[in-house]
ZATI-275537 format. One record per residue (C-alpha): y, x, z; residue number from 1. Coordinates in steps of 0.001 Angstrom, whole numbers, plus 500000, padded with zeros to 6 digits. Example, Ala and Ser with C-alpha at 12.3 -4.5 7.8 and 13.67 -1.06 7.14 Angstrom:
BEGIN
@c2=495500; c1=512300; c3=507800; i=1
@c2=498940; c1=513670; c3=507140; i=2
***
This chain:
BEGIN
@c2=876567; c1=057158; c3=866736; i=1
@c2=877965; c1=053577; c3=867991; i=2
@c2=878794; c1=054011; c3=871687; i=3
@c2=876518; c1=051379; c3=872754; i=4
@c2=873477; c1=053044; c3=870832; i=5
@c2=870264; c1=051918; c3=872262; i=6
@c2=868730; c1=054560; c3=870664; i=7
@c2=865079; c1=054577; c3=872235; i=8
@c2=865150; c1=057400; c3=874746; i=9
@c2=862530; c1=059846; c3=874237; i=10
@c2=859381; c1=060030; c3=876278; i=11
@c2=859789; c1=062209; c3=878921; i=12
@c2=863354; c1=061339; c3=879766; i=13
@c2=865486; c1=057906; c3=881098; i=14
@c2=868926; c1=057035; c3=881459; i=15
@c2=870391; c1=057153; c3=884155; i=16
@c2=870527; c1=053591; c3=886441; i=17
@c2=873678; c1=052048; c3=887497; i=18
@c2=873922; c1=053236; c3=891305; i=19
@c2=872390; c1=056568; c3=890117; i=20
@c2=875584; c1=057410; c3=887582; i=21
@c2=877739; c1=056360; c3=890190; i=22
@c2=876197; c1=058698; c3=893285; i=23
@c2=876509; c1=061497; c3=890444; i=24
@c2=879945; c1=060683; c3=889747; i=25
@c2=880846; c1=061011; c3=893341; i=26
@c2=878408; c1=064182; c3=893705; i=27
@c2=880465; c1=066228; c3=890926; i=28
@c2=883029; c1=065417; c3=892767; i=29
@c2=881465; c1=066949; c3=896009; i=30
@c2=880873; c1=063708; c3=897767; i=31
@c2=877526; c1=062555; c3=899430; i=32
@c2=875703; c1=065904; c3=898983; i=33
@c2=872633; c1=065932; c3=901281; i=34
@c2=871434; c1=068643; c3=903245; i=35
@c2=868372; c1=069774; c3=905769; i=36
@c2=868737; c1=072348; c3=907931; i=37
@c2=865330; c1=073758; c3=909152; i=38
@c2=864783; c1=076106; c3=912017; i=39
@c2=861542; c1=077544; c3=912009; i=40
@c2=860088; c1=079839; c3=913955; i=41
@c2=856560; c1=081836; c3=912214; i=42
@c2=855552; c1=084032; c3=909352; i=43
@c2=857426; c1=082695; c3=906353; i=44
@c2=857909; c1=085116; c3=903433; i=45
@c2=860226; c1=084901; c3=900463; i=46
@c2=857377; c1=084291; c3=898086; i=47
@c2=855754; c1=081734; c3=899809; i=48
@c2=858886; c1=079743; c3=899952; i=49
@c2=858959; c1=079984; c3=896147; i=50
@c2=855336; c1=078831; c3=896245; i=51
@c2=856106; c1=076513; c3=897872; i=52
@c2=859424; c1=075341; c3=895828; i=53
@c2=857591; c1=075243; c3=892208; i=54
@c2=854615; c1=073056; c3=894643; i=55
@c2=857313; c1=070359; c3=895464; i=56
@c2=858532; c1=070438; c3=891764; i=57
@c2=855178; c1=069617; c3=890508; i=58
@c2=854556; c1=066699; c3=892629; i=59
@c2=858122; c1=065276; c3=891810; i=60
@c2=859259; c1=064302; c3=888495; i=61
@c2=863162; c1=063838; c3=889566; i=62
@c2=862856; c1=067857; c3=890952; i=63
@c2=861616; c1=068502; c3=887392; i=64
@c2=864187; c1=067019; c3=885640; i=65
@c2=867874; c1=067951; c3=884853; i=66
@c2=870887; c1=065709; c3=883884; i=67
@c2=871926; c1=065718; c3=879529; i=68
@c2=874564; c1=064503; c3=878380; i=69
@c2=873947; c1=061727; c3=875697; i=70
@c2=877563; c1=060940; c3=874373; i=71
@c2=880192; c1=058483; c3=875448; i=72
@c2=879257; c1=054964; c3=876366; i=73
@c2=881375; c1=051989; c3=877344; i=74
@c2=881690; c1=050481; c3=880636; i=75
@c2=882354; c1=046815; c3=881641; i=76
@c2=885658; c1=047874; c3=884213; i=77
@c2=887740; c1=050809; c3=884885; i=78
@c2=887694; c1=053448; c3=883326; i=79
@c2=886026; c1=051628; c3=880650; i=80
@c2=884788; c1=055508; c3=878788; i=81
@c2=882160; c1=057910; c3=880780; i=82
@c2=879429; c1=059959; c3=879416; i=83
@c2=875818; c1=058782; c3=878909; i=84
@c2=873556; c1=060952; c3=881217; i=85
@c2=869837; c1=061398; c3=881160; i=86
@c2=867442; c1=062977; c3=883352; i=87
@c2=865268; c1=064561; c3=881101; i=88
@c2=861979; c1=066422; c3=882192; i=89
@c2=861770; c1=069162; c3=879220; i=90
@c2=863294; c1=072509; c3=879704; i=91
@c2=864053; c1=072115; c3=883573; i=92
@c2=864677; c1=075473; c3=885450; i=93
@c2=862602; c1=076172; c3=888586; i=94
@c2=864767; c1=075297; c3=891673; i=95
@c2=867196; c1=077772; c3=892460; i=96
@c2=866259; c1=079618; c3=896064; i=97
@c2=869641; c1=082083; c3=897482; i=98
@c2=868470; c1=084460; c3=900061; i=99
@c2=870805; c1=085587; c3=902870; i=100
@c2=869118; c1=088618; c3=904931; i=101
@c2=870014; c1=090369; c3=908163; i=102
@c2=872200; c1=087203; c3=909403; i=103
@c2=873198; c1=086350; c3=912505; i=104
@c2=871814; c1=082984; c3=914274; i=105
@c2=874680; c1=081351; c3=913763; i=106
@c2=875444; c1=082488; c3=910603; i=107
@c2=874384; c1=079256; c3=909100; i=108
@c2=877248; c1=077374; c3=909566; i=109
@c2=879082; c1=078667; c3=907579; i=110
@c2=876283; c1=078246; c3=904988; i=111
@c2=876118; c1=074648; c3=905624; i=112
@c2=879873; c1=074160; c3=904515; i=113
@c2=879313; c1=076506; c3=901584; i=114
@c2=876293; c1=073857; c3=900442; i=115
@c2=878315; c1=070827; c3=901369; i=116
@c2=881131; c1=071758; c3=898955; i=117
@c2=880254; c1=072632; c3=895707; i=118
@c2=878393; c1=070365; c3=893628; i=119
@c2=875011; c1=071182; c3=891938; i=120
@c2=876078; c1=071772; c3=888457; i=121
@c2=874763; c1=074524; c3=885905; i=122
@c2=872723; c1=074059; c3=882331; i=123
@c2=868985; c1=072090; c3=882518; i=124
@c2=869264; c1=073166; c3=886398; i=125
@c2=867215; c1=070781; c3=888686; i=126
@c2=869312; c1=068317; c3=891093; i=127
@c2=868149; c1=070204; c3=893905; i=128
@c2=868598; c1=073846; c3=895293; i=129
@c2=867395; c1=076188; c3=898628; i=130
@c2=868497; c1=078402; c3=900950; i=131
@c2=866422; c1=080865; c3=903456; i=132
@c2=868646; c1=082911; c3=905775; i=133
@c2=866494; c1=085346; c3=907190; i=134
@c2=867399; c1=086321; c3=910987; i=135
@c2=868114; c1=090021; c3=911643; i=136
@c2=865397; c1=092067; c3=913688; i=137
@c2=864194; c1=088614; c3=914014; i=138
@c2=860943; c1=088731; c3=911271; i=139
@c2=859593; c1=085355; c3=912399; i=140
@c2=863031; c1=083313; c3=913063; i=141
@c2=864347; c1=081991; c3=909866; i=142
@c2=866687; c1=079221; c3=908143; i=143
@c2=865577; c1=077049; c3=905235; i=144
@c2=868310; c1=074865; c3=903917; i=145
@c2=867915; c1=071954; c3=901344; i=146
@c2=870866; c1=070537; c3=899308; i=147
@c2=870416; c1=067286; c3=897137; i=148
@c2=872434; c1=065206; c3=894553; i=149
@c2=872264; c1=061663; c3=896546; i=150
@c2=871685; c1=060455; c3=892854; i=151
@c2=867900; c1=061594; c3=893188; i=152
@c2=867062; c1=061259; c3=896919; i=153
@c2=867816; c1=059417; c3=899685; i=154
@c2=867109; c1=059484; c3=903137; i=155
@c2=863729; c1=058458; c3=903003; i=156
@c2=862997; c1=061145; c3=900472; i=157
@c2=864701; c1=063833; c3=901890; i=158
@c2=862089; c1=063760; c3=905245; i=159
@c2=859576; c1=063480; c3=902168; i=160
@c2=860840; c1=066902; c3=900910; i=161
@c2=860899; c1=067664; c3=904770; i=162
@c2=857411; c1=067470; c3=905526; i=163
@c2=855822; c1=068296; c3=902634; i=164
@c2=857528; c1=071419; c3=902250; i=165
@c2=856530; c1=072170; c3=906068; i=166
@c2=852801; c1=071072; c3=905072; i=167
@c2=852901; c1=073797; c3=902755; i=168
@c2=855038; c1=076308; c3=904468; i=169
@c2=852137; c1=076270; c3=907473; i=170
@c2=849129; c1=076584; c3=904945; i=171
@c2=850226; c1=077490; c3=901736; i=172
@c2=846659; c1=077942; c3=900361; i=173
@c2=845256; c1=074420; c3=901488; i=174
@c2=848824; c1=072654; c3=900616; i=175
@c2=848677; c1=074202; c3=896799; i=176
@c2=845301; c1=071902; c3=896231; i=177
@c2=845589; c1=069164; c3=898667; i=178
@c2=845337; c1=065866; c3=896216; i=179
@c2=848107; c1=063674; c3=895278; i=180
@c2=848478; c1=059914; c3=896601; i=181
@c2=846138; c1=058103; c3=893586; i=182
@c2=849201; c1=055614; c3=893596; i=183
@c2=851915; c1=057917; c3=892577; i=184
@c2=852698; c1=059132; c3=889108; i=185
@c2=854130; c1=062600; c3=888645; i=186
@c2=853932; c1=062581; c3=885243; i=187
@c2=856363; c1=060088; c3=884827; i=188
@c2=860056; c1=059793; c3=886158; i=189
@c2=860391; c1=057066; c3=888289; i=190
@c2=862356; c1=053929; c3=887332; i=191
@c2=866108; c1=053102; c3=888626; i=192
@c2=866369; c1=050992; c3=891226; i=193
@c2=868163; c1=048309; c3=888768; i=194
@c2=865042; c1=048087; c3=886140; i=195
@c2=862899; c1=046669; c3=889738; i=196
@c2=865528; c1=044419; c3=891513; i=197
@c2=866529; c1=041082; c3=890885; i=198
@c2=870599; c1=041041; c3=890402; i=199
@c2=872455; c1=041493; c3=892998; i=200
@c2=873446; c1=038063; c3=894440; i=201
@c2=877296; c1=037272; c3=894945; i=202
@c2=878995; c1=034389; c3=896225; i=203
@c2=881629; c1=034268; c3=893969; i=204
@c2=883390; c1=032031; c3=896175; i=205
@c2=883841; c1=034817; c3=899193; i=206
@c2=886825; c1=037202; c3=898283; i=207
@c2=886558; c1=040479; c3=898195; i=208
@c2=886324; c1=042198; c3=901546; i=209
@c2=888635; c1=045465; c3=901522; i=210
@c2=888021; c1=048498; c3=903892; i=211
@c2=889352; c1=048433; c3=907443; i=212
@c2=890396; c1=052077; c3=907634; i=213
@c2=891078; c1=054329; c3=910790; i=214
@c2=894895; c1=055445; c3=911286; i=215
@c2=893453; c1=058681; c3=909905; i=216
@c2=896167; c1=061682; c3=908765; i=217
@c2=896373; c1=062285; c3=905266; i=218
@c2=894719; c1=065883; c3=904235; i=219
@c2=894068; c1=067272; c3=901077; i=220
@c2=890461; c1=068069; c3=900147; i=221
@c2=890015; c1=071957; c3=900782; i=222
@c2=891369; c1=071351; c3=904142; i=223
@c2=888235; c1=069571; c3=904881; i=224
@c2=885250; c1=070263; c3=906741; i=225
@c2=881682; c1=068139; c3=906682; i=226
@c2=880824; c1=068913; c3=910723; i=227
@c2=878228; c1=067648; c3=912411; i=228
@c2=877175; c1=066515; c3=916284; i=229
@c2=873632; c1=066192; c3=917667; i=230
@c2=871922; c1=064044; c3=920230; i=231
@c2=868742; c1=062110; c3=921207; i=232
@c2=866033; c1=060450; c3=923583; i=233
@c2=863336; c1=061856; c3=924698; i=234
@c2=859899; c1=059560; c3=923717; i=235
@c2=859680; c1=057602; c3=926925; i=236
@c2=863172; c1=056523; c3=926461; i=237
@c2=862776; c1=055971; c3=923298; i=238
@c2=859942; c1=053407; c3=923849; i=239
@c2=861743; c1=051701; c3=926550; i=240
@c2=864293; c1=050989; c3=924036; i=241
@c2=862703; c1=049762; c3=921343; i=242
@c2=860902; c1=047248; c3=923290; i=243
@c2=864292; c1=046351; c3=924655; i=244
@c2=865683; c1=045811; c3=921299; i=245
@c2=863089; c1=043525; c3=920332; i=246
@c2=863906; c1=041423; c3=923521; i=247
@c2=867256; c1=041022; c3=922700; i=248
@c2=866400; c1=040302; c3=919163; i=249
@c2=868587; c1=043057; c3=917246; i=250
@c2=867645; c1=046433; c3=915742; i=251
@c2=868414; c1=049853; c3=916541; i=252
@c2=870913; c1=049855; c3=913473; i=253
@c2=872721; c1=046801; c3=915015; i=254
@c2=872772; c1=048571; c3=918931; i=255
@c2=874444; c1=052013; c3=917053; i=256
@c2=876829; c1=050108; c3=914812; i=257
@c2=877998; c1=047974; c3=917620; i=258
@c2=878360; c1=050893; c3=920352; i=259
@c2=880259; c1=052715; c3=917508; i=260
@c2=882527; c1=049999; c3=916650; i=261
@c2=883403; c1=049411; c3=919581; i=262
@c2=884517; c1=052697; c3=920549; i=263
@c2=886647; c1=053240; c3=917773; i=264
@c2=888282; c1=050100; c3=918420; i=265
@c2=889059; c1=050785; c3=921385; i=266
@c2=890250; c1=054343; c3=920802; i=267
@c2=892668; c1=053317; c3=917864; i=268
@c2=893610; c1=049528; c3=919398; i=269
@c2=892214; c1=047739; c3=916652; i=270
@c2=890502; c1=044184; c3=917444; i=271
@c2=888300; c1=044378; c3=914173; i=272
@c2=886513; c1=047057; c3=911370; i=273
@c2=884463; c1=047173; c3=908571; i=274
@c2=881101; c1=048880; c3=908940; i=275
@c2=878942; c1=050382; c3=906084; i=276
@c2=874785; c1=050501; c3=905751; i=277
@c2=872423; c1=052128; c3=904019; i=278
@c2=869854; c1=049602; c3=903852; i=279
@c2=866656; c1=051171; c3=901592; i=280
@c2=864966; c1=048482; c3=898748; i=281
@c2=861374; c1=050488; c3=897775; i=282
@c2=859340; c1=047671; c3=899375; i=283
@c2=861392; c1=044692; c3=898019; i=284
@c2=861048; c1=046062; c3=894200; i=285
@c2=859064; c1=044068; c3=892020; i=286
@c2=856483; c1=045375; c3=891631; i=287
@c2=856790; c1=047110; c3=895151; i=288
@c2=857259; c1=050586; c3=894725; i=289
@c2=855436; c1=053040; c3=896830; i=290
@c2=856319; c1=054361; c3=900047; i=291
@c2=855779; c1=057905; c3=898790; i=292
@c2=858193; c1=056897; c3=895680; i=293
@c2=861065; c1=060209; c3=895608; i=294
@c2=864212; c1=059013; c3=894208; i=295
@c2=867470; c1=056987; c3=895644; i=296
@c2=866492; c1=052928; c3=896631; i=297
@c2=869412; c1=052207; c3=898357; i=298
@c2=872486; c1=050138; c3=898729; i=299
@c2=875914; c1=050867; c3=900627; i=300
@c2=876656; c1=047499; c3=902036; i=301
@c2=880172; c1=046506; c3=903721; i=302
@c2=880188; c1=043969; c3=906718; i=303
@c2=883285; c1=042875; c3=909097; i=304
@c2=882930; c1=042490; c3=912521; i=305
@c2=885610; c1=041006; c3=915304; i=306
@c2=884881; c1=043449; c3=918117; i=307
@c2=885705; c1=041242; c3=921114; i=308
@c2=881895; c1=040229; c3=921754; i=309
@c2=879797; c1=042217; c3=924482; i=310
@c2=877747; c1=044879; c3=923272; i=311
@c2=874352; c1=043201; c3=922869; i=312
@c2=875880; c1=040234; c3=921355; i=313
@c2=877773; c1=042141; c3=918747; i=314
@c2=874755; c1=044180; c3=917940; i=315
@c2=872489; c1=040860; c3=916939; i=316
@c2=875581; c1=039647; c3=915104; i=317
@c2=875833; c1=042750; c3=913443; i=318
@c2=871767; c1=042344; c3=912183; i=319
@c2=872612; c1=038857; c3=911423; i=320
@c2=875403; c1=039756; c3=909427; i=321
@c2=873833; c1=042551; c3=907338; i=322
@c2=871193; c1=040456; c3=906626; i=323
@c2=872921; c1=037286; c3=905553; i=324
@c2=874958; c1=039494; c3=903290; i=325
@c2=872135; c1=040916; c3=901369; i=326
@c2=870511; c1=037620; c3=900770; i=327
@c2=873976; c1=035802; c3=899610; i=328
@c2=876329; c1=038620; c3=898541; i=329
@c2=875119; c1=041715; c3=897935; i=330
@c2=877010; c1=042049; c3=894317; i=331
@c2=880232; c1=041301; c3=896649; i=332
@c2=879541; c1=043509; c3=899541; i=333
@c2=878147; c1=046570; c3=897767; i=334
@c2=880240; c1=049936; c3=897123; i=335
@c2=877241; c1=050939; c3=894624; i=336
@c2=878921; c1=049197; c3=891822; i=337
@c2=881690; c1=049430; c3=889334; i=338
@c2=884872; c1=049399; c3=890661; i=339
@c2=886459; c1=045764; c3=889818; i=340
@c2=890818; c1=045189; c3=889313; i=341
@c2=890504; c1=043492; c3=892957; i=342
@c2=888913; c1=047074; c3=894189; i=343
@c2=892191; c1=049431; c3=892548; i=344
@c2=894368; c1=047113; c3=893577; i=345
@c2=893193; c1=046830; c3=897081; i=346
@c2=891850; c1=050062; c3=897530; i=347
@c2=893647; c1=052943; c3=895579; i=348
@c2=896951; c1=053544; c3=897028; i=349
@c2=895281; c1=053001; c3=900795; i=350
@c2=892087; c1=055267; c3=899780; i=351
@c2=894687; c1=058273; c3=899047; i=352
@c2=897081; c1=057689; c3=901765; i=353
@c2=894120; c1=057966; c3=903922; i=354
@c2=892140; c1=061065; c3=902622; i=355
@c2=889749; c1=059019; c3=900429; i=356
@c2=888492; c1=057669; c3=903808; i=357
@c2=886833; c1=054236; c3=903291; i=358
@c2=885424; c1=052827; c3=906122; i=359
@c2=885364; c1=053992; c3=909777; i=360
@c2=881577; c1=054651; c3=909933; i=361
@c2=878245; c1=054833; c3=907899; i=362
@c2=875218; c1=054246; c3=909053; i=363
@c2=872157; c1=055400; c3=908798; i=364
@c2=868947; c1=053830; c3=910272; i=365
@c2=865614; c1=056322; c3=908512; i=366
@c2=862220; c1=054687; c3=909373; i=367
@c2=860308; c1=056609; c3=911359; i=368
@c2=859881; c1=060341; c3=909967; i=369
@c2=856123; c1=061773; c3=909731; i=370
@c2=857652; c1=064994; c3=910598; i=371
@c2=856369; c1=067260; c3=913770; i=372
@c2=856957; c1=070566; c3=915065; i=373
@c2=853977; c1=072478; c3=914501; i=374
@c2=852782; c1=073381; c3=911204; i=375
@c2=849542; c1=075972; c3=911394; i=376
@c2=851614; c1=079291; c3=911799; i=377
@c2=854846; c1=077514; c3=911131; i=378
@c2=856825; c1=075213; c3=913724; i=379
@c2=860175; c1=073413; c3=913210; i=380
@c2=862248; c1=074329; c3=915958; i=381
@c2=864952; c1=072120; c3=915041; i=382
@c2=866299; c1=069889; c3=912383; i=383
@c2=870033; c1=069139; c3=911542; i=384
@c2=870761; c1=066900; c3=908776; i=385
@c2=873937; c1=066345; c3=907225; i=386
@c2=876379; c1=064422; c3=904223; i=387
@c2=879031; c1=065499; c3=902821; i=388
@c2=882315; c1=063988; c3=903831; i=389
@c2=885271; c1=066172; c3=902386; i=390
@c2=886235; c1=064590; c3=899128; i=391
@c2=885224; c1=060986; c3=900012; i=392
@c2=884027; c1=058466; c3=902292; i=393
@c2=883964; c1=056839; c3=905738; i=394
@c2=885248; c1=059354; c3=908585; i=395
@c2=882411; c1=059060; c3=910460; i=396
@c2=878163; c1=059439; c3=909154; i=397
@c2=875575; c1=058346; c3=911406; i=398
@c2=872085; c1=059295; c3=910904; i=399
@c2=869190; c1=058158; c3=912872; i=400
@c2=865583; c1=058758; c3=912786; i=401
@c2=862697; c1=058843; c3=915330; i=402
@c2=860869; c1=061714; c3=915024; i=403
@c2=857653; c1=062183; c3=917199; i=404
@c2=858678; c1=058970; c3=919254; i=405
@c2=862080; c1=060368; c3=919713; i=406
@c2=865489; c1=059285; c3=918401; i=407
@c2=867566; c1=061836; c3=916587; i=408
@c2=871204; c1=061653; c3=916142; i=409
@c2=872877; c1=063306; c3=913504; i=410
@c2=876344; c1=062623; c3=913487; i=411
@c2=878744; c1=063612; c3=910571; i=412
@c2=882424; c1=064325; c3=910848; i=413
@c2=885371; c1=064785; c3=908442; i=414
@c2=887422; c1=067267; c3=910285; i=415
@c2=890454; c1=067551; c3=910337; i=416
@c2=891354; c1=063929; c3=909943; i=417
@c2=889002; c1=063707; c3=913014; i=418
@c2=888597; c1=066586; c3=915571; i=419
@c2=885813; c1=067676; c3=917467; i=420
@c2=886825; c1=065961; c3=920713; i=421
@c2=887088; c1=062276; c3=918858; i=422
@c2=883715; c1=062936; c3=917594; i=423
@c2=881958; c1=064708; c3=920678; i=424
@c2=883627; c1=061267; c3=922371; i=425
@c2=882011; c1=058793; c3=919717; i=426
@c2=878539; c1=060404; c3=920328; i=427
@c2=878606; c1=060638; c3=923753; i=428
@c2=879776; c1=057053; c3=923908; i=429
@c2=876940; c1=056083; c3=921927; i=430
@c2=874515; c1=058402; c3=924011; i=431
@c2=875733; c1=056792; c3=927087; i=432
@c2=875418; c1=052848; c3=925617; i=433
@c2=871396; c1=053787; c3=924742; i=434
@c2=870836; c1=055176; c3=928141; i=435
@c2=872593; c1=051864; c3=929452; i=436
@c2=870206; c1=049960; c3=927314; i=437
@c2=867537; c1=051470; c3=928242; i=438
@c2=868360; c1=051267; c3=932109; i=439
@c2=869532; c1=047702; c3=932010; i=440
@c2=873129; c1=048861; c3=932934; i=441
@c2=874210; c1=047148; c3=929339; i=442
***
């Protein structure tokens, strides 16, 4: 078979997109796994969270499906070869569910780095596995974790998995029937992002932008560590804020970014830095996709930003910037792409010297998550969500989300090359600049 076969794929089945094949590159890798932590408190048995499991399978082709390898194909850049991938529906296994009884409360962390590390990887197995750590003498205190290949879900589906697992984790009999939204398919695997977006635009006159790395020591991978910080504001903070935001005409991605930025400019006496966004495309595919739509819709987008302005002004320059970018240069300014000369050349030797740190940050701004605490017999007592940092990317992850009016902060770490003071510091830095916002002391 010619390399370039385009062999109709059989029904059932779809090549792998662009950005998808290059998420699962970096996810065999053990880069950019995802993973929910739920703390729940209520009666939750073994066998309903298998129920419950095989219930999210059916209502999601990507959970159904597992990667097959076609044959070699032929890329446009380096390194030219790869293999053809598929996800194909046929033949999937159920996904796999480790239990972990009599454990301690804490016990979970050292879960979390287990899941972080190794790569989802095994024969027709699903892109997708679980954990429940059951509490000791504790019957109604448990741990369900959920660990994702970035290729299939992104932020906005991961609180998808979230709450729907919740909704049937606090009324298992009512969740097993409840209909499906008449506007999603799950008979089907959804389309890449590429085959519903326009081209990427790229000013081919604007040279490439390289990283702006942090003086960060070199370490080899199984030194590192994904860790990860939490923080928020309570609703009525919250709401003061937003409002706040909207009178000073940025976003909460642009106030985080900037109060980030600046920090770490500060700490490591550098005048400028590159940031990177996740910045999610379901409602600008044509046709629009649905909001309800599991899979990965997103771009990693690189801006530069000269950190001498005040905070608010950076923070609308920052919006302005982002979105300028991805209506003139997108192709330039996205890392979801294949790796040009001007990228090795640029990039390598710096990437290694630093730990395969890119950036300084990445950021994270989730719409608003229809996730609560209570669930019938079930109630979230906490969520912690998390990315893997160890063999690549920026030092620092930021995720935020409001959830039931208030903001969460999840803050992701690459420890060693950055300790747990640095990062307690950035948080509570960034803490401290939403409080001044929402004071008027900013």
């Amino acid at each position: 078979m010619a390399l370039t076969s385009s062999k109709p794929l059989k029904i059932g089945q779809r090549a792998l997109g662009e950005q998808e094949r290059l998420l699962n590159n970096i996810h065999r890798f053990g880069g950019l796994s995802g993973v929910q932590v739920m703390h729940l408190e209520g009666p939750l048995s073994l066998q309903t969270v298998r129920a419950g499991l095989g219930w999210l399978q059916r209502r999601h082709p990507l959970l159904r499906a597992h990667l097959k390898i076609l044959g070699p194909g032929i890329a446009p850049g380096m390194p030219w070869f790869y293999l053809r991938r598929t996800f194909k529906l046929d033949g999937t296994k159920p996904i796999p569910l480790k239990l972990i009884q009599n454990a301690s409360p804490d016990d979970w962390h050292v879960e979390l780095q287990n899941q972080l590390k190794a790569p989802i990887s095994g024969r027709l197995m699903p892109q997708a596995r679980a954990v429940l750590i059951q509490i000791k003498d504790q019957p109604e205190q448990n741990i369900f974790m959920m660990t994702t290949n970035h290729a299939i879900a992104d932020a906005q589906a991961a609180n998808m998995l979230t709450r729907q697992l919740l909704d049937f984790f606090g009324a298992p009999d009512q969740s097993a029937i409840r209909k499906i939204p008449a506007n999603i398919n799950v008979s089907d695997l959804p389309p890449a992002m590429e085959e519903r977006l326009p081209q990427k635009p790229e000013n081919k006159a604007t040279p490439y932008q390289p990283a702006i790395r942090l003086p960060t020591p070199f370490t080899f991978p199984w030194q590192r560590q994904t860790r990860v910080l939490k923080a928020k504001l309570d609703v009525e903070q919250t709401e003061k804020l937003n409002r706040i935001l909207a009178q000073k005409k940025t976003s909460m991605h642009g106030l985080l970014s900037a109060s980030a930025l600046k920090f770490l400019g500060r700490q490591n006496n550098m005048d400028e830095l590159t940031l990177l966004s996740n910045v999610e495309f379901r409602r600008m595919c044509e046709p629009e996709l649905p909001d309800e739509t599991f899979g990965c819709y997103i771009d990693i987008v690189r801006t530069r930003h000269k950190l001498d302005l005040p905070l608010w002004e950076l923070a609308a320059r920052i919006k302005f910037k982002l979105i300028s970018t991805l209506a003139r240069n997108q192709g330039g300014a996205s890392l979801l792409k294949m790796p040009s000369w001007d990228f090795y050349r640029t990039e390598g030797l710096a990437a290694i010297k630093s730990g395969m740190r890119l950036d300084s940050i990445t950021i994270t701004s989730a719409d608003a998550a229809n996730i609560s605490s209570n669930y019938g017999a079930v109630r979230l007592n906490d969520l912690t969500l998390c990315v893997s940092l160890g063999t690549v990317g920026a030092n620092y992850f930021l995720i935020s989300m409001e959830r039931e009016g208030a903001l969460k902060l999840n803050l992701c770490y690459m420890y060693p090359g950055v300790s747990d003071v640095e990062a307690r510091a950035l948080l509570d830095t960034i803490l401290k600049d939403l409080n001044g916002g929402v004071t008027g002391q900013i």
